[in-house]
LUMDRENPA-276064 format. One line per 4 residues: number of its first residue (from 0); their letters; for each residue x, y, z of N, C-alpha, C. Coordinates in Angstrom, 2 decimals. Layout:
N
NUM> A> X Y Z X Y Z X Y Z; ...;
END
This chain:
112
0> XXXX> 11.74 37.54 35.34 12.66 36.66 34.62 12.38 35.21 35.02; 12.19 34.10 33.99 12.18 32.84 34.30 13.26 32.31 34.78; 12.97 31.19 35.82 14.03 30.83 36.15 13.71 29.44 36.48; 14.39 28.39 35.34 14.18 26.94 34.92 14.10 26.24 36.50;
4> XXXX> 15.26 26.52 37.66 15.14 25.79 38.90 14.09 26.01 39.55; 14.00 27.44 39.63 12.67 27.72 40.88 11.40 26.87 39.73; 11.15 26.97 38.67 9.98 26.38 37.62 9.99 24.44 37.95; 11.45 24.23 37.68 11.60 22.58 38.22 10.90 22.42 39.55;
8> XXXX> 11.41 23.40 40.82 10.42 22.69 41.81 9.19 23.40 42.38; 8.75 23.93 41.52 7.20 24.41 41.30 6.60 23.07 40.79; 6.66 22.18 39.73 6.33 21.17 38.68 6.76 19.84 39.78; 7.89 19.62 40.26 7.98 19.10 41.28 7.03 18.82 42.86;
12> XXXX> 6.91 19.90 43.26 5.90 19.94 44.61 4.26 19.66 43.80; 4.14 20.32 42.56 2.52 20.22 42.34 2.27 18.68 42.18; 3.38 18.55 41.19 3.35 16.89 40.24 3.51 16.11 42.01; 3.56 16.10 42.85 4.33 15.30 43.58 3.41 15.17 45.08;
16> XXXX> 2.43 14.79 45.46 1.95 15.51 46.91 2.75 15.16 47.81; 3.95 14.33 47.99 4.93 14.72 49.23 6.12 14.23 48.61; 6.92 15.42 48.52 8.21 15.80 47.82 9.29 16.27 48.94; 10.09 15.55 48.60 11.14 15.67 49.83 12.95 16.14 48.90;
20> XXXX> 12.60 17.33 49.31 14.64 17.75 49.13 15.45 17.30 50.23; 16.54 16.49 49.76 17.06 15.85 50.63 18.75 15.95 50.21; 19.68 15.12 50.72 21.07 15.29 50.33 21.20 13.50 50.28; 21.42 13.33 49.13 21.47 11.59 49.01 19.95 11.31 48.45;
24> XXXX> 19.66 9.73 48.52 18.37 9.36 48.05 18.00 8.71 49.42; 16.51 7.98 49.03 15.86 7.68 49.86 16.79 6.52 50.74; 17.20 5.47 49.14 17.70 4.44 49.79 19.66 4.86 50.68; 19.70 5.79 50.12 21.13 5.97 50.45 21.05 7.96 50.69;
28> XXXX> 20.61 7.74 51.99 20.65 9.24 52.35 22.39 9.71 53.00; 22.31 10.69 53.06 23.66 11.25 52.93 23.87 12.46 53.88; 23.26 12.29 54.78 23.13 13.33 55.85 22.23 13.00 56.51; 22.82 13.00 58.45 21.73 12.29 59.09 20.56 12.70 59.47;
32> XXXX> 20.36 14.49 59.25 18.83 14.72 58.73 18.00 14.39 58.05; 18.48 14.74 56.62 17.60 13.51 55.45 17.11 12.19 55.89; 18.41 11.46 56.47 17.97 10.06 56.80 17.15 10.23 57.86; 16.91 10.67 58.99 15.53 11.01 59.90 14.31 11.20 59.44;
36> XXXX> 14.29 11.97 58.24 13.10 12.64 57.44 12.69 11.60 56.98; 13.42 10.77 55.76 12.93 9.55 55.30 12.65 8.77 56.23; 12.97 8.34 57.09 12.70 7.26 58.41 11.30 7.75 59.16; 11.21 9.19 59.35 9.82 9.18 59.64 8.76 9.02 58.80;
40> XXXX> 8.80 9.14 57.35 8.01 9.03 56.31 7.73 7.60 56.12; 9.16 6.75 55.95 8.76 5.72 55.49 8.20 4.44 57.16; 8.24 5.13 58.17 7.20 4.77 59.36 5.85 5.10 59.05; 5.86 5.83 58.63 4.30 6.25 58.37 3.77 5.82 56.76;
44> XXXX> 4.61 4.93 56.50 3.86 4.46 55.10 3.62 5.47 54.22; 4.50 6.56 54.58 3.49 7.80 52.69 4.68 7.69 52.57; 3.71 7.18 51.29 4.49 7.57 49.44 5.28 8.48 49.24; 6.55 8.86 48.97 6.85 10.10 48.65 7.98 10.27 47.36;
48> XXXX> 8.07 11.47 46.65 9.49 11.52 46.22 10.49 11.99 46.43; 11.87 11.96 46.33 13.01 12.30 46.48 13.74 13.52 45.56; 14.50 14.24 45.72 15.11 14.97 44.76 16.23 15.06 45.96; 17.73 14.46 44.75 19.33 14.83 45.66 19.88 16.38 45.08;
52> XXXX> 19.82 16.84 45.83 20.33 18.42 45.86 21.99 18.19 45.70; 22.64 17.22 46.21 23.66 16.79 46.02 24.39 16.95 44.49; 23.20 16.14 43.50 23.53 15.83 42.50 23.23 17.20 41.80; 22.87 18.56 41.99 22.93 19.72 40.95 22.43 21.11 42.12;
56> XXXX> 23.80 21.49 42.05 23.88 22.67 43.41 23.20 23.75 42.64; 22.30 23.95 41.46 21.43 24.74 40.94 20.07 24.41 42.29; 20.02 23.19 42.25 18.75 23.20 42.89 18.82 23.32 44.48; 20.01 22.79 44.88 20.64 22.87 46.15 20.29 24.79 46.65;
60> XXXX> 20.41 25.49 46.14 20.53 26.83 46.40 19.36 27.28 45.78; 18.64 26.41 45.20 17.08 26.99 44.35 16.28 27.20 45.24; 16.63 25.84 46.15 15.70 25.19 46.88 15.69 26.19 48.11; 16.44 26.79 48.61 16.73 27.83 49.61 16.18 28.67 49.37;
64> XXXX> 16.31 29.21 48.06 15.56 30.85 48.07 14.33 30.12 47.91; 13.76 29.06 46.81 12.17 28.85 46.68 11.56 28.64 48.17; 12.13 28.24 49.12 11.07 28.13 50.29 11.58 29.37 51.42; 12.64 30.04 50.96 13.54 31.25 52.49 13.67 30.37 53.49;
68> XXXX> 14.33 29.40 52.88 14.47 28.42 54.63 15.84 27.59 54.33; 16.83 28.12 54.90 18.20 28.00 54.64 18.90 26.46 54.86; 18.26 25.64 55.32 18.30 24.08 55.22 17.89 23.06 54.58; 18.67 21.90 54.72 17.79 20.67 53.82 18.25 19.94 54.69;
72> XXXX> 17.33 18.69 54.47 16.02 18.27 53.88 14.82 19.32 54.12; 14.45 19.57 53.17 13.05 20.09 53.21 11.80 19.40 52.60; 10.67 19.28 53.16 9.56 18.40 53.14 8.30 19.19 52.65; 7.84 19.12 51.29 6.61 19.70 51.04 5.40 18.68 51.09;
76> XXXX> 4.11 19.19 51.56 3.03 18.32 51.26 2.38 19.15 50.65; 1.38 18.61 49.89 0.48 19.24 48.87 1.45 20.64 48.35; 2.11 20.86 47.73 3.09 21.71 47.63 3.27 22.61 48.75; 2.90 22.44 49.77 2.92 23.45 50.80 4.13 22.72 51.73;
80> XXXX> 4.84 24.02 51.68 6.34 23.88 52.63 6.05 23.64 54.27; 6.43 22.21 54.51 6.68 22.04 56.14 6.99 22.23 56.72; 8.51 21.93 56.77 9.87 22.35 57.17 10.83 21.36 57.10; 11.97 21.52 58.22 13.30 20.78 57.73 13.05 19.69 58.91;
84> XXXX> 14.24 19.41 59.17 14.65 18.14 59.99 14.05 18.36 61.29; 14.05 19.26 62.08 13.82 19.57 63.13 12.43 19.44 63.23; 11.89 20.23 62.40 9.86 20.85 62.36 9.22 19.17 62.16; 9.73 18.59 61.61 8.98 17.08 60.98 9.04 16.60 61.81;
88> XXXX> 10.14 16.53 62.65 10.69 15.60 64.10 9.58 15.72 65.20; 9.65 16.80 65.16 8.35 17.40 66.57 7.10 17.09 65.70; 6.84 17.46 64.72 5.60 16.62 64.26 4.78 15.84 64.02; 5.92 14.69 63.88 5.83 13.49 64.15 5.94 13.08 65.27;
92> XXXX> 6.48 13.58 66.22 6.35 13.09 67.91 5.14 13.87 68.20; 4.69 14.90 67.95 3.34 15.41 68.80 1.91 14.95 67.73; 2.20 14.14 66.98 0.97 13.64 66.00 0.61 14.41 65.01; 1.00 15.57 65.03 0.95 16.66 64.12 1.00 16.38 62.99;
96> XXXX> 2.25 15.85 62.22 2.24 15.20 61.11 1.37 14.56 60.38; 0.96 13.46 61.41 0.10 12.12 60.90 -1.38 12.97 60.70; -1.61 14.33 61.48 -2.93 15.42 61.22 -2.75 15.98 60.44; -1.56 16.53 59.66 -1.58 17.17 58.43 -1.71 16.22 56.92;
100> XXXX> -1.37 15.15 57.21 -1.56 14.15 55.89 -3.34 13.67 55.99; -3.45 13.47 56.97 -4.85 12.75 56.85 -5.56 14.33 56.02; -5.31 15.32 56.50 -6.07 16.54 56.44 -6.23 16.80 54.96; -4.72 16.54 54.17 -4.45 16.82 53.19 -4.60 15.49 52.03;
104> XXXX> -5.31 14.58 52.28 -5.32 13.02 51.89 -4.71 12.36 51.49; -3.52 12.69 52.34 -2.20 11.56 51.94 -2.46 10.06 52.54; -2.45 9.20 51.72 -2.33 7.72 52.40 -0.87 7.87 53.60; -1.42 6.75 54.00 -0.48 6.37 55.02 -1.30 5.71 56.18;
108> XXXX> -0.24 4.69 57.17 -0.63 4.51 57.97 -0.55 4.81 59.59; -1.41 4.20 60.38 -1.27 5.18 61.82 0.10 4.89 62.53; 0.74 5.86 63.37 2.10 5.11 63.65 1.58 4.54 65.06; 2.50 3.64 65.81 2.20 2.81 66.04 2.66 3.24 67.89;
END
């Protein structure tokens, strides 16, 4: 059976190489995970997009079953699922992060 949400962020993660589910937007995040997530992203200079789960609890709960990972913010690169607030955090503190974008050829720059 089709199902228009899980299809939205299929089209989403492909169309998108770093796609971020979040609660709020970039500029006005709404949970102080999200706002961590964006703060490490936008330290590291990559580009990314936003989707507020806030604004349509279709995707809010899409977004759960499409990755089996019961939290948000969730962070895809190259459509491939990262993780949430926590997994990015340590990633970004052990360089990990900044090795999976170069790997995957996301611009950005070195953190500092």
């Amino acid at each position: 059976m089709s199902n228009p949400t899980l299809e939205r962020i299929q089209g989403d993660i492909t169309e998108n190489p770093v796609m971020l589910y979040m609660k709020g937007t970039a500029m006005f995040p709404q949970c102080g995970f999200s706002a961590r997530v964006v703060q490490i992203l936008t330290h590291l200079g990559v580009p990314f997009q936003t989707a507020n789960v806030l604004e349509d609890m279709e995707l809010r709960e899409g977004i759960k079953h499409f990755s089996n990972w019961p939290t948000i913010p969730q962070l895809y690169v190259k459509g491939e699922f990262v993780g949430g607030c926590d997994i990015v955090t340590e990633m970004f503190q052990s360089g990990e992060l900044e090795t999976l974008l170069t790997e995957r050829g996301i611009p950005h720059k070195a953190a500092a």
